[in-house]
C-alpha positions, 0 to 999 in steps of 0.5 A, spaced: 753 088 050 757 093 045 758 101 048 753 105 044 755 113 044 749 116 047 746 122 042 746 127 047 741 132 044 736 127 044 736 124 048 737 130 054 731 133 056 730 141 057 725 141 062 723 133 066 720 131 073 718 125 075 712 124 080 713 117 085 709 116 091 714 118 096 717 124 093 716 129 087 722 130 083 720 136 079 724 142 073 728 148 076 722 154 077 722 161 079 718 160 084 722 155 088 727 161 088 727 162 096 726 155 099 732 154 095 736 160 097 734 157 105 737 151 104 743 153 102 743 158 108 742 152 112 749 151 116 746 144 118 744 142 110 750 145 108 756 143 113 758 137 108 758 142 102 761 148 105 764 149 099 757 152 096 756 156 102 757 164 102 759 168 108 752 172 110 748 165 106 745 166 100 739 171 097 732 169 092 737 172 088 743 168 088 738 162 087 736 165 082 743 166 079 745 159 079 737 156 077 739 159 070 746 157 070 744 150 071 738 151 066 743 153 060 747 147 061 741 143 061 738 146 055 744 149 051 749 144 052 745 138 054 750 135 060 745 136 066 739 134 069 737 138 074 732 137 078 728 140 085 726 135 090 718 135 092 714 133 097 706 134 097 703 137 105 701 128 104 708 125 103 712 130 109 714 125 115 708 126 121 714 128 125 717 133 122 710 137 119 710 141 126 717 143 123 715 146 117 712 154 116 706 155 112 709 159 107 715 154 105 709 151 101 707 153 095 700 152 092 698 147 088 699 147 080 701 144 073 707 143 072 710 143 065 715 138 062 717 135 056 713 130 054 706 134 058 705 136 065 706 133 072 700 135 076 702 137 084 694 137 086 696 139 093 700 145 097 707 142 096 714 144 099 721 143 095 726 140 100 733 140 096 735 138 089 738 133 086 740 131 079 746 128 074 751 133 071 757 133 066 753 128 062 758 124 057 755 120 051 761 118 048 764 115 055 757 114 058 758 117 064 756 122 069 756 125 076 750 123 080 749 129 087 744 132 091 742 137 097 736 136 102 734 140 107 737 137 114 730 137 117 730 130 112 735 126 113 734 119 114 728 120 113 728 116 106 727 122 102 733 122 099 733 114 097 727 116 094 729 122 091 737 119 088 734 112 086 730 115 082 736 119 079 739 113 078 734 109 074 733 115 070 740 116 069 741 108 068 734 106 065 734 113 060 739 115 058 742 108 058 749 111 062 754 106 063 758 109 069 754 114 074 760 117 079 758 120 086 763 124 091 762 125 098 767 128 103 770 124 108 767 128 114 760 125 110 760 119 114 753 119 113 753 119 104 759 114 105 755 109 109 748 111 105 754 108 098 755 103 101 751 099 106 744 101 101 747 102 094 752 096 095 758 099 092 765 102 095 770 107 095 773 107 088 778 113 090 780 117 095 782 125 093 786 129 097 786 135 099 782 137 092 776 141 096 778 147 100 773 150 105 777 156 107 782 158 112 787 153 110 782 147 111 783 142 105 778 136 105 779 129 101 774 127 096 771 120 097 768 118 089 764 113 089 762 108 082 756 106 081 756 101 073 750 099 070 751 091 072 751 094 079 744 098 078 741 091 075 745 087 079 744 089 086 743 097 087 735 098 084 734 091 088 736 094 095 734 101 094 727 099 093 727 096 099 728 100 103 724 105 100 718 100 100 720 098 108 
């Protein structure tokens, strides 16, 4: 197939979200402020992130701050999609609903995007994030990552949410090249790359991430291609989001 360049600015949504069975993903708001300064104050979410966190954890306001950076980077510069990972009170796991808070959720609502609205039509409570940085038209390439709250983990919310990242990322905007980095501590994201998106390491960095009080952590990037979403990665994530 012969390379295209991607025409970034047309290309690029300023506001997206996606709407699926198992989870909601839906553009960066104000109201998700204080569910987002949680989770990362989360030591649990966050012990593979280390590098994001803030001494006394993060404030509504800090969430703030870093929604509206990103947004410009989405809505300026075209290099990023960002995205808040959703769940309606009908998609949350029974065996973590007794773990929730009333007032983690927020009320039901239309939510606008580009090309119309996404109708959330029960209370809803934002888990993590996730989405495609560092966007490259001419190379085809970007960074895929996400954060969820620890209360979900292995809970198949994540598949969901980064499949559907993928194929937005692959299916969309047409990307040749979609990057993932985890730390070799993150044995779980490591053996998540592997064992369901098939694909392995493609280099180990070291020492590039330091956490503080001489502690340096190796990068583990991992890669996956277009051949590889069409050959063998949508194929397997599907199926373990349909299990």
């Amino acid at each position: 197939m012969p390379h295209q360049e991607i025409d970034i600015q047309s290309m690029v949504p300023q506001r997206w979200g996606i709407d699926s069975a198992r989870v909601v993903l839906l553009p960066p708001d104000a109201d998700q402020d204080p569910s987002m300064a949680r989770l990362l104050s989360d030591p649990t979410t966050m012990q593979f992130l280390q590098f994001m966190t803030k001494p006394h954890g993060h404030t509504p306001e800090d969430a703030a701050d870093r929604r509206q950076h990103r947004d410009a980077i989405q809505i300026k510069d075209r290099q990023q999609v960002n995205f808040a990972i959703a769940l309606k009170q009908s998609q949350i796991p029974e065996q973590i609903r007794g773990k929730m808070q009333a007032d983690e959720f927020l009320p039901p609502r239309s939510i606008p995007v580009d090309n119309g609205a996404i109708e959330v039509d029960e209370p809803y409570a934002v888990v993590g994030c996730c989405g495609l940085s560092s966007i490259n038209g001419k190379d085809r390439g970007s960074e895929a990552g996400i954060i969820l709250d620890a209360r979900f983990w292995r809970s198949g919310v994540s598949t969901a949410a980064l499949y559907l990242t993928l194929q937005y990322g692959f299916e969309h905007l047409r990307l040749h090249r979609i990057v993932l980095l985890t730390t070799g501590k993150n044995v779980g994201m490591r053996g998540w790359m592997e064992k369901a998106v098939g694909v392995q390491v493609e280099s180990v960095r070291k020492d590039v991430i330091y956490v503080g009080d001489g502690e340096y952590l190796d990068s583990w990037d991992y890669a996956v291609f277009d051949h590889d979403w069409t050959g063998h990665s949508k194929r397997s994530l599907l199926a373990r989001i349909e299990r």
